[in-house]
C-alpha positions in Angstrom: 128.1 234.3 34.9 127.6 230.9 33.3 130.8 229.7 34.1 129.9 231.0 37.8 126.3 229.0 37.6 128.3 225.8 36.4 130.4 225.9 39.7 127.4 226.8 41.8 125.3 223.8 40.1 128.4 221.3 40.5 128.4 222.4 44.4 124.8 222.1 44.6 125.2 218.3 43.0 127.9 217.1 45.5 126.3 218.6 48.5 123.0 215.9 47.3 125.8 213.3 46.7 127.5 213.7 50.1 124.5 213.6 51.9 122.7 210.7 50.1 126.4 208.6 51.1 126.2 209.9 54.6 122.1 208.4 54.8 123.3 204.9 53.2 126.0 205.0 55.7 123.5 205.9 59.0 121.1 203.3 57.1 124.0 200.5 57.3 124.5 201.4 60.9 121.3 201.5 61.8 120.9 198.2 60.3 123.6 196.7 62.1 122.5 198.2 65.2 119.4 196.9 65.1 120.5 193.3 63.9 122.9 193.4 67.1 120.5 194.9 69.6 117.6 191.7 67.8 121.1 189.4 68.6 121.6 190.5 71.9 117.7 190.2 72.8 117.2 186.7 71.6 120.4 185.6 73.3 118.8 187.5 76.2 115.4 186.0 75.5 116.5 182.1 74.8 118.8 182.3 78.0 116.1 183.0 80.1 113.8 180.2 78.9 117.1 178.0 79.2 117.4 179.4 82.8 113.4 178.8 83.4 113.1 175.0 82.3 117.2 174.1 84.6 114.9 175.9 87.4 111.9 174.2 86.4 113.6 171.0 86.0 114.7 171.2 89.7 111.9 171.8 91.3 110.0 169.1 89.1 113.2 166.6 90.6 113.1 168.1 94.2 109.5 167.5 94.3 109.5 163.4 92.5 112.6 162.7 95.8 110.6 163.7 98.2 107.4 162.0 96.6 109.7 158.8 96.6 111.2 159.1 99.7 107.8 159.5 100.9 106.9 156.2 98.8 109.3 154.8 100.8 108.5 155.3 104.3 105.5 154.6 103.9 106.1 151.1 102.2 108.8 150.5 105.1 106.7 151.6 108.2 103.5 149.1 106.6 105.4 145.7 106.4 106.8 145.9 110.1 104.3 143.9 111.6 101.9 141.7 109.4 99.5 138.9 109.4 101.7 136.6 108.0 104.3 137.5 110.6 101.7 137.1 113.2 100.7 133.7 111.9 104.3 132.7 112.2 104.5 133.8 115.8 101.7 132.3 117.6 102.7 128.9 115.4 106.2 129.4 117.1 104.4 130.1 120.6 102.6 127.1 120.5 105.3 124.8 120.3 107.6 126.6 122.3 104.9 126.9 125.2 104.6 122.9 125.2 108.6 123.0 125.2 108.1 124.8 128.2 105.4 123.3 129.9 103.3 126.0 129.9 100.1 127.1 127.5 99.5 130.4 126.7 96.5 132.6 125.7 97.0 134.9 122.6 95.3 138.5 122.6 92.7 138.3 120.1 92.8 142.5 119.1 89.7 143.0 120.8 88.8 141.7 124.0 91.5 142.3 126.5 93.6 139.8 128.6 93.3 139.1 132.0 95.9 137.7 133.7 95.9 135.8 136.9 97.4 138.7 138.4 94.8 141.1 138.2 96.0 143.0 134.9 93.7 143.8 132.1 96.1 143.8 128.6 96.5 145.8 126.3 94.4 148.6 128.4 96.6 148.4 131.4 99.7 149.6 129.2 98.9 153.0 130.1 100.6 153.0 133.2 103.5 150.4 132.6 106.7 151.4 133.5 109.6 148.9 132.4 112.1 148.4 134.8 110.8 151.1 136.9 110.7 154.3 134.3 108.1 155.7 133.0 107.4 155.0 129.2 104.5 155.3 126.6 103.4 151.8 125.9 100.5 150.3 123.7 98.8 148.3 121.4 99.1 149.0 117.5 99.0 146.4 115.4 101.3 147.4 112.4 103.8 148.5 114.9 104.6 151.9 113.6 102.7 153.7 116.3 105.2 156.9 118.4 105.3 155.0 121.6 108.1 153.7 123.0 107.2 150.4 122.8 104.7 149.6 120.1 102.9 146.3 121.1 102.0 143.9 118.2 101.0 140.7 119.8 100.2 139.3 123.6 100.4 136.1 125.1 99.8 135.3 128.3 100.3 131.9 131.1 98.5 131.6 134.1 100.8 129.2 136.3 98.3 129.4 139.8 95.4 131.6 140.9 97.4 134.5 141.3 100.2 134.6 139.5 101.0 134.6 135.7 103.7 135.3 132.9 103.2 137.5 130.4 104.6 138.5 127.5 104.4 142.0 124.9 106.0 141.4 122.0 107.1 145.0 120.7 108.7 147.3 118.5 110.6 150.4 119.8 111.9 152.7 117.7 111.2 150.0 114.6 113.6 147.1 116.6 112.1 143.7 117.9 111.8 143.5 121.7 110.5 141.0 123.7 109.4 142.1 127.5 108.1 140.3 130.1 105.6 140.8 133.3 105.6 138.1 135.9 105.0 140.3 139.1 101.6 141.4 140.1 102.1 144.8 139.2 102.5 146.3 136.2 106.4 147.0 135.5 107.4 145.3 132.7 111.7 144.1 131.4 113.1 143.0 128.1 113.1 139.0 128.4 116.3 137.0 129.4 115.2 134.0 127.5 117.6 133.3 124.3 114.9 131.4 122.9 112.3 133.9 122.6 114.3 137.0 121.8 116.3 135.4 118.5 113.1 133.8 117.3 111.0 137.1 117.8 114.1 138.6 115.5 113.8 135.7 113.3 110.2 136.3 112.2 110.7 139.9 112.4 113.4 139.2 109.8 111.1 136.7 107.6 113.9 133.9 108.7 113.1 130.6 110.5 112.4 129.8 113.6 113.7 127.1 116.2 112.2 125.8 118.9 114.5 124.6 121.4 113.5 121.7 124.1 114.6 122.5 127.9 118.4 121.1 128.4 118.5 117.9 130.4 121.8 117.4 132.2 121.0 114.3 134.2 120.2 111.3 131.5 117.2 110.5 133.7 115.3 113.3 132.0 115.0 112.4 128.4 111.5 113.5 127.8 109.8 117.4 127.1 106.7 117.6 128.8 103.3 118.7 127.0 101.0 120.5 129.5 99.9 118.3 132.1 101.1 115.3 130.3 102.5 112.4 132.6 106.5 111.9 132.4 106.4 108.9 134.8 107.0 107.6 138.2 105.3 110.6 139.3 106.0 113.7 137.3 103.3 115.7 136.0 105.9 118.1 134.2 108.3 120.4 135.3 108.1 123.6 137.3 109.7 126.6 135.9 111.6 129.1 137.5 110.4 132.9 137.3 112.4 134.3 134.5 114.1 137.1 136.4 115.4 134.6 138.6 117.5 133.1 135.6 121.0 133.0 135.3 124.3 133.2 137.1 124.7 134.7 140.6 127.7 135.0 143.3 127.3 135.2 146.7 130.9 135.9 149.1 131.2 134.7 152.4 134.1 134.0 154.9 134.6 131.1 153.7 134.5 132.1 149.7 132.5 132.7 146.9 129.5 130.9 146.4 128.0 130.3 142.7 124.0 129.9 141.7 123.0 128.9 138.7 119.3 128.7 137.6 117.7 128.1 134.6 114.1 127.3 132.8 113.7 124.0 135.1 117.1 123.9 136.9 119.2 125.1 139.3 122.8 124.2 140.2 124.5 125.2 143.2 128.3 125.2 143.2 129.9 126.0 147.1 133.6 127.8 147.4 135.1 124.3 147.5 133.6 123.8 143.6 131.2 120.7 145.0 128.3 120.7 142.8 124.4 119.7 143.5 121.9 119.9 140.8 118.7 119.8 140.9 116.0 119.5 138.1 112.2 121.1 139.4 109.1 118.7 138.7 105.7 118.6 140.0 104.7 115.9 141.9 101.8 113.7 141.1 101.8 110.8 143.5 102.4 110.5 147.1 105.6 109.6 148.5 106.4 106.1 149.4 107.8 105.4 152.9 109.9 102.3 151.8 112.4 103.4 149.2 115.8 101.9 149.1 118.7 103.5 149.1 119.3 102.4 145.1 116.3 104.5 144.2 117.4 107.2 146.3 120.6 107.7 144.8 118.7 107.1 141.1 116.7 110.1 142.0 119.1 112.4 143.5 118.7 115.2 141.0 115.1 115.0 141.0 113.1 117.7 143.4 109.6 118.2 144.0 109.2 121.6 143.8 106.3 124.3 143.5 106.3 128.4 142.4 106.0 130.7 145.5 103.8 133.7 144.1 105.2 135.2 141.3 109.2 135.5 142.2 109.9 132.5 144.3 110.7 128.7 144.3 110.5 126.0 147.0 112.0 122.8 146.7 112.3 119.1 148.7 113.9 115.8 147.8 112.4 113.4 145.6 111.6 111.1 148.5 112.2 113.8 151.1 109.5 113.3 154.1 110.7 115.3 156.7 112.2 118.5 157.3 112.2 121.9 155.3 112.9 122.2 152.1 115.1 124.9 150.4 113.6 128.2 148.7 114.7 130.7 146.3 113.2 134.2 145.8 114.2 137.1 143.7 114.8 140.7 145.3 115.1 144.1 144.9 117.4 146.4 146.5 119.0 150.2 145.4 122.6 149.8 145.0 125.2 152.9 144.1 121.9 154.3 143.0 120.6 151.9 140.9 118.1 148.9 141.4 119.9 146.0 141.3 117.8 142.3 141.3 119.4 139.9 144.0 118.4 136.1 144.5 117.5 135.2 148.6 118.2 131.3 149.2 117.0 130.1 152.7 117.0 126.6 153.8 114.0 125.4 156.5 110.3 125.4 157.5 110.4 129.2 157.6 110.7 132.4 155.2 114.2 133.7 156.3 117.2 134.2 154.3 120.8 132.2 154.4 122.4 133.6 151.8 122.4 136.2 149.0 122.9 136.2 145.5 124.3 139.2 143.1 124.3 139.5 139.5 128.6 139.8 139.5 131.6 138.6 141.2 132.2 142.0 142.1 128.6 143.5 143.6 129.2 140.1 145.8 132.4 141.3 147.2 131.6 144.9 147.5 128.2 143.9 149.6 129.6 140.8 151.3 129.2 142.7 154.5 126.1 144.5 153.8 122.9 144.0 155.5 119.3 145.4 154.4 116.6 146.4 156.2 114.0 144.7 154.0 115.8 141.2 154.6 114.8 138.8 157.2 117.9 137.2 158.1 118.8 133.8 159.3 121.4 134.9 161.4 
């Protein structure tokens, strides 16, 4: 029986033994169960700050770009057009106006222009068209405005009673343009004058300006002319041309192509044979004397008295001539292969009616040599 109680108690003792081995073994895993699953949720926990602030980060980045860029446009569209710009132009104006003969009016930003012939700027930009399109056009003085053609300065020349150049000085789409009105209505172009286009750039740039006197080609004429200002024997200045009428333009007949060329104060006609007469435009102050030798004659024979016909035209007579018609020179429009093309009519005579015209290009001259228009009073 004691024996049998020994075993029994020795059984009794591992059974405790085994199952206190077998709790310090679940303990242990437990342990490192729980120290994994702590691992596992501060990995969990610190990657999804980490993944907050990258996302944070981005936004915070995203949001300072488009702040600059912003920054940026705004800084670029407030130094287009200045006062110190502004300054710079009407200086350049000045000068170039009494290079030109001609004295302009500036648009003060408040009370509008008016113009010789019968516009009212800036308010009559509403309904401008240049070169015969409808576009949005108006004042605004920094130039960043959402018109076409942003308007930042206005000068304007009143060469008669009824007629008058003006200018609008603009920026389209941030770029300096320069156009030009000198009809009575209200369709405006971009300018063909060199001068006035690369200086507008200039000052739009912050670079310098040059003011260029009219060429002279006959070493008679050696003097600019300031307004009215007297050049001698006669002159009170020069006459200039109207500005669409500039440049070179071809006219074919049977016996050849015929060349034009007009400028500010000049025009040069060269016939199929190449003989050349030029002709430099003043405005007469003093009657014409009746006994000039022929010496003087042939001194002068560049020189023509000349006056503007409205707003698009030219008339012209000898220095000393006292009889007969003089020649004249007009621009005009016609639709050609669908498109408006500008011609020059040159006439020669007492009257109105046309001799010859004048195309833009060699070609158009050719094409149209036979061509008669409706709107054109003909010589012949």
């Amino acid at each position: 029986l004691i024996a049998g109680s020994s075993n029994n108690v020795s059984g009794y003792y591992d059974t405790i033994e085994k199952d206190r081995l077998l709790m310090k073994k679940l303990t242990i895993i437990s342990s490192v169960i729980l120290s994994s699953l702590l691992i596992l949720t501060g990995c969990g926990s610190n990657s999804s700050k980490k993944s907050n602030v990258t996302s944070k980060v981005k936004v915070v980045k995203q949001s300072s770009s488009k702040e600059k860029q912003k920054s940026v446009t705004k800084k670029k569209s407030g130094v287009l057009w200045n006062s110190d710009k502004d300054s710079r132009l009407e200086d350049f104006m000045k000068q170039w106006g009494e290079a030109m003969d001609q004295t302009y009016t500036k648009y003060d930003g408040t009370n509008n222009i008016q113009t010789a012939s019968g516009m009212n700027y800036p308010q009559d930009f509403g309904s401008a068209t240049v070169d015969g399109h409808d576009i949005s056009m108006a004042w605004n003085k920094k130039g960043t405005g959402k018109n076409d053609y942003n308007v930042v300065a206005i000068y304007n020349y009143n060469n008669s009673s009824s007629s008058s150049i003006t200018y609008a000085f603009t920026l389209a789409d941030g770029e300096p343009i320069v156009l030009v009105n000198e009809d009575s209505g209200n369709n405006w172009s971009e300018t063909k004058n060199k001068s006035l286009k690369e200086n507008f750039v200039n000052i739009f740039d912050g670079k310098a300006t040059h003011v260029e006197k009219p060429a002279a080609s006959s070493s008679s004429v050696k003097n600019s002319t300031k307004g009215t200002e007297d050049m001698g024997e006669g002159r009170g200045g020069y006459i200039t041309t109207p500005e669409a009428m500039r440049g070179t333009w071809y006219s074919e007949s049977e016996d050849g192509m015929k060349k034009l060329i007009i400028s500010e104060h000049e025009i040069t006609s060269i016939s199929t044979d190449g003989a050349t007469s030029h002709a430099i435009l003043y405005k007469r102050t003093k009657d014409i004397p009746f006994d000039v030798g022929e010496a003087e004659r042939k001194s002068k024979e560049e020189w023509r008295s000349a006056d503007n016909v409205g707003t698009n035209g030219i008339s012209m007579r000898g220095w000393y001539q006292l009889q007969g018609g003089g020649e004249h020179f007009s621009t005009h429009e016609e639709e050609i292969n669908g498109q408006k093309v500008t011609l020059v009519l040159y006439g020669i005579g007492a009257n109105d009616a046309t001799d010859l015209v004048y195309y833009p290009s060699e070609d158009l001259a050719k094409q149209q040599s036979d061509v008669k228009y409706g709107d054109i009073d003909y010589k012949f």
